[in-house]
N, C-alpha and C positions, 0 to 999 in steps of 0.2 A: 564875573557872573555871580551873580545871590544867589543863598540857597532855595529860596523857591523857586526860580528860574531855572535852575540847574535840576532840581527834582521835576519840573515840567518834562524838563528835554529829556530826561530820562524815562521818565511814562509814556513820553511821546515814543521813544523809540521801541522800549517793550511794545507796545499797542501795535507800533507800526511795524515791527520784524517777526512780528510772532504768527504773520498771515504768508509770511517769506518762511517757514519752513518746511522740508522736505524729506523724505527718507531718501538716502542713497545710497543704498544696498546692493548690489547688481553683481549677475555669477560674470559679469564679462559678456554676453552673448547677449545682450539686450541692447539695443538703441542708446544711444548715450543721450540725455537731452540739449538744445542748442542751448549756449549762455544766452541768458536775458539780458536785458539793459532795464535795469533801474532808473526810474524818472523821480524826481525829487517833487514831494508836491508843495505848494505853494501855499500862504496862510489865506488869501482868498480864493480857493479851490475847496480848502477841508477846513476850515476854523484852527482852533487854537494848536491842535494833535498837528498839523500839517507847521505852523507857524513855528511850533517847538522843532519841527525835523529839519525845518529849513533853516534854524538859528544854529542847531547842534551840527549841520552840514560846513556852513561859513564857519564856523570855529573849528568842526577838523580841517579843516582847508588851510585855515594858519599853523597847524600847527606843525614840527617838523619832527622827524623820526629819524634817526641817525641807525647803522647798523656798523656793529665793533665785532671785527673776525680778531679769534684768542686762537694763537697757535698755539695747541699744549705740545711739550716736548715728550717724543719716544723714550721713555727710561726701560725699558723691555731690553736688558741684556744676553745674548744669544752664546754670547761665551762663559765661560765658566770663571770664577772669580781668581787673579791672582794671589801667587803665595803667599800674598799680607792680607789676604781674607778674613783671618781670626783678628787682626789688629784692626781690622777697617771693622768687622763686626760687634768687637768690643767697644768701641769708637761709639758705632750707633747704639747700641747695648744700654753704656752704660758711661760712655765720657771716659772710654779707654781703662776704668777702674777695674781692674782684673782681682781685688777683693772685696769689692763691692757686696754689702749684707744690708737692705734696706727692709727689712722687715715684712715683705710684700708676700711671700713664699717663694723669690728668684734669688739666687744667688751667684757671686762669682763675676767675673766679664761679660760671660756669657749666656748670664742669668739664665742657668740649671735650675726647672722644678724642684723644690726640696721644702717640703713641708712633713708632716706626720706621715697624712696620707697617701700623699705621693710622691716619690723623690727619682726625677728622671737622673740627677748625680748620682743615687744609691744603685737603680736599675743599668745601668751603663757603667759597674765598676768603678767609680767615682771615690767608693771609701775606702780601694787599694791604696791611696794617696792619702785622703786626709777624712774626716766626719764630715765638714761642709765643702760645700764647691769655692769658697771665699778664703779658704784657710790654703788652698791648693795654690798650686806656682802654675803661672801665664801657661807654661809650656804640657804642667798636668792637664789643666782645662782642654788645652786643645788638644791632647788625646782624647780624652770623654770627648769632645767636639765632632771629630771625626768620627766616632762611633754612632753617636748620635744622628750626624750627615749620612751615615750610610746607611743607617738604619729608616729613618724619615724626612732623608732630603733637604731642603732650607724651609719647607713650612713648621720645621722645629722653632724656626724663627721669624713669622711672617711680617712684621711689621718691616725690622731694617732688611728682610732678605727683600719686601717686594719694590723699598727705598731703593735699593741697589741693583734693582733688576734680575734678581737671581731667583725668581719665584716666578 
């Protein structure tokens, strides 16, 4: 189809579907109205507006429509995470790096807030062990961790907590 052709069938159908609209608003308790049936008109019935509708008809008629069902998997975990939770955590974290210091304001495995202004490793006891969350052993972090967990749950960690279903 050229592009004036194809710009015709297109004016042709604005023109022609713009007399087919309707409000359908309704509380429920009104009459529903019967489906019409649509008659396609013809280019010796309406001139050119009719000839374009009846060219853009036969061409959706060839054309075919395929429908793809995406099963998305349940990742919503109902149980609580097992005992290697801080390892699978640090895992998604940070690639299991439990002194991990990338410059970002996160620190540690479990990338602890710790900036100037805020430091969730300084608030949660963190500098009994060491100044940074990154300087601290696997097993210190995940004291702060559990503190942390009980204090604000895993949205302390939303990203891998909602990866792993625990959010």
């Amino acid at each position: 189809m050229d592009g004036t052709r194809h710009n015709a069938i297109i004016t042709a159908v604005i023109i022609g579907f713009t007399g087919l609209m309707f409000t359908a608003c309704t509380t429920g308790t009104e009459p529903q109205p019967e489906p019409v049936a649509i008659e396609y008109a013809t280019a010796d019935q309406y001139g050119p507006p009719a000839q374009a509708l009846a060219e853009l008809n036969t061409y959706l008629q060839t054309v075919t429509t395929t429908t793809t069902t995406v099963t998305v998997p349940e990742y919503r975990n109902t149980q609580q995470p097992d005992g290697n939770m801080w390892d699978v955590l640090a895992q998604c974290e940070t690639g299991g790096n439990w002194s991990a210091n990338t410059g970002n304001g996160y620190g540690g495995g479990l990338q602890f807030a710790h900036t100037a202004r805020w430091s969730t490793w300084r608030a949660f006891g963190g500098e009994q062990y060491a100044p940074h969350p990154w300087e601290a052993t696997r097993e210190q972090q995940i004291d702060i961790g559990e503190r942390v967990l009980e204090s604000s749950g895993f949205k302390a960690w939303p990203g891998c907590s909602r990866k792993h279903g625990w959010l």
